[in-house]
C-alpha positions in Angstrom: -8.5 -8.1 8.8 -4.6 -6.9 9.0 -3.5 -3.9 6.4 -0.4 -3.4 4.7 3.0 -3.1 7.0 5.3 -0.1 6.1 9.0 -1.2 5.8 12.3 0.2 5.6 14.8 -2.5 4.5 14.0 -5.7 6.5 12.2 -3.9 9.3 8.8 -3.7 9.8 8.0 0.0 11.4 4.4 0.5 11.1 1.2 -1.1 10.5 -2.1 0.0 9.8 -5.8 -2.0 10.4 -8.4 -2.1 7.8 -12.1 -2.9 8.5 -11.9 -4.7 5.1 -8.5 -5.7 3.2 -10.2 -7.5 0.2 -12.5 -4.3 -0.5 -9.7 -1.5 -0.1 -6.1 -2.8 -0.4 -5.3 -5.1 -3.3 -1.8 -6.8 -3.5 0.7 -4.9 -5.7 4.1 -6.5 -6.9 7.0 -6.9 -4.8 4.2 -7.2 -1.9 5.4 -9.6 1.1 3.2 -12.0 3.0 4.2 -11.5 6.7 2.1 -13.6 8.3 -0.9 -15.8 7.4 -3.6 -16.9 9.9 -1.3 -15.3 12.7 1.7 -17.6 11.3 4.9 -15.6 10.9 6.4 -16.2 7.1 9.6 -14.0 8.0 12.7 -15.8 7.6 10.6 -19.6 6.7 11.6 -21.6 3.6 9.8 -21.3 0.8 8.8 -24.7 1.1 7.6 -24.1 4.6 5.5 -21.0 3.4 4.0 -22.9 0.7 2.9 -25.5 3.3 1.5 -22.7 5.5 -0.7 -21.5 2.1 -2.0 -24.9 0.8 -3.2 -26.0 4.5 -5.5 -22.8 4.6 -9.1 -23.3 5.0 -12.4 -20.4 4.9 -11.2 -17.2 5.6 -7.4 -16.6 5.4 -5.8 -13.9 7.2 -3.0 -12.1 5.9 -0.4 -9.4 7.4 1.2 -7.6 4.1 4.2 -6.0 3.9 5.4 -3.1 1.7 7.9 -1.1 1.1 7.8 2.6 1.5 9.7 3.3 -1.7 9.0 0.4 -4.1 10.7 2.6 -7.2 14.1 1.5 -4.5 12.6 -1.7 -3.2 15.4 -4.2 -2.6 12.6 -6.9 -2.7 12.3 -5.8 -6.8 16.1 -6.0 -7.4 16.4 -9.1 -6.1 13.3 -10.6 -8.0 13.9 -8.7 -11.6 17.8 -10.5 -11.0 16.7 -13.5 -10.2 13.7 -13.7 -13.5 17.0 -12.3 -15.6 18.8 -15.7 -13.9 16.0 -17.5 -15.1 15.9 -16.1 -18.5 19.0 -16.8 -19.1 19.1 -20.8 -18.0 15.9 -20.9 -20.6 17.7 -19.5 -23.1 20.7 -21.5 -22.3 18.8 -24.8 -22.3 17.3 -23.7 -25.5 20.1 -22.6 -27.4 21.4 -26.5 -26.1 18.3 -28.4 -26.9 18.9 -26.3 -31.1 22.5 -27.3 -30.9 21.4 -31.0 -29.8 18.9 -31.1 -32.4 21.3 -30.0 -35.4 23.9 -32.6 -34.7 21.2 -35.2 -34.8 
């Protein structure tokens, strides 16, 4: 099995084998999938990743990437803005489904 890959920014700069990744290394937020059964994920669509991940079979290999810092991970900025985005569409679409409903 791969381990986790050490990054700094976008680049991967060092990675370490494990004998087993599912008994010493679990995923932690803000984790990457690099590669899965030797199949690069860097720079795919998500639609192409998910593809990748449903047409797995047995015994899945995964490369991991992590930040060195997570507490100034630009992988967590960009995902707590885009679940604020999302908040606010929901409560957007709520606040217009409770406006719809009143004038009814």
């Amino acid at each position: 099995m791969l381990g986790s890959v050490q990054f700094s920014g976008r680049a991967a700069i060092g990675c370490r084998p494990l004998a087993d990744l599912s008994l010493t290394v679990r995923m932690q937020v803000n984790d990457q999938i690099i590669e899965v059964d030797d199949k690069s994920l860097v720079g795919v669509t998500q639609s192409y990743a998910a593809s990748v991940l449903r047409n797995t079979s047995g015994t899945v290999r995964f490369l991991i990437g992590r930040e060195r810092n997570p507490g100034d991970s630009e992988v967590a900025r960009l995902i707590e803005q885009s679940l604020a985005e999302d908040k606010m569409r929901e409560d957007m679409r709520q606040r217009q489904q409770d406006a719809a409903r009143q004038v009814r």
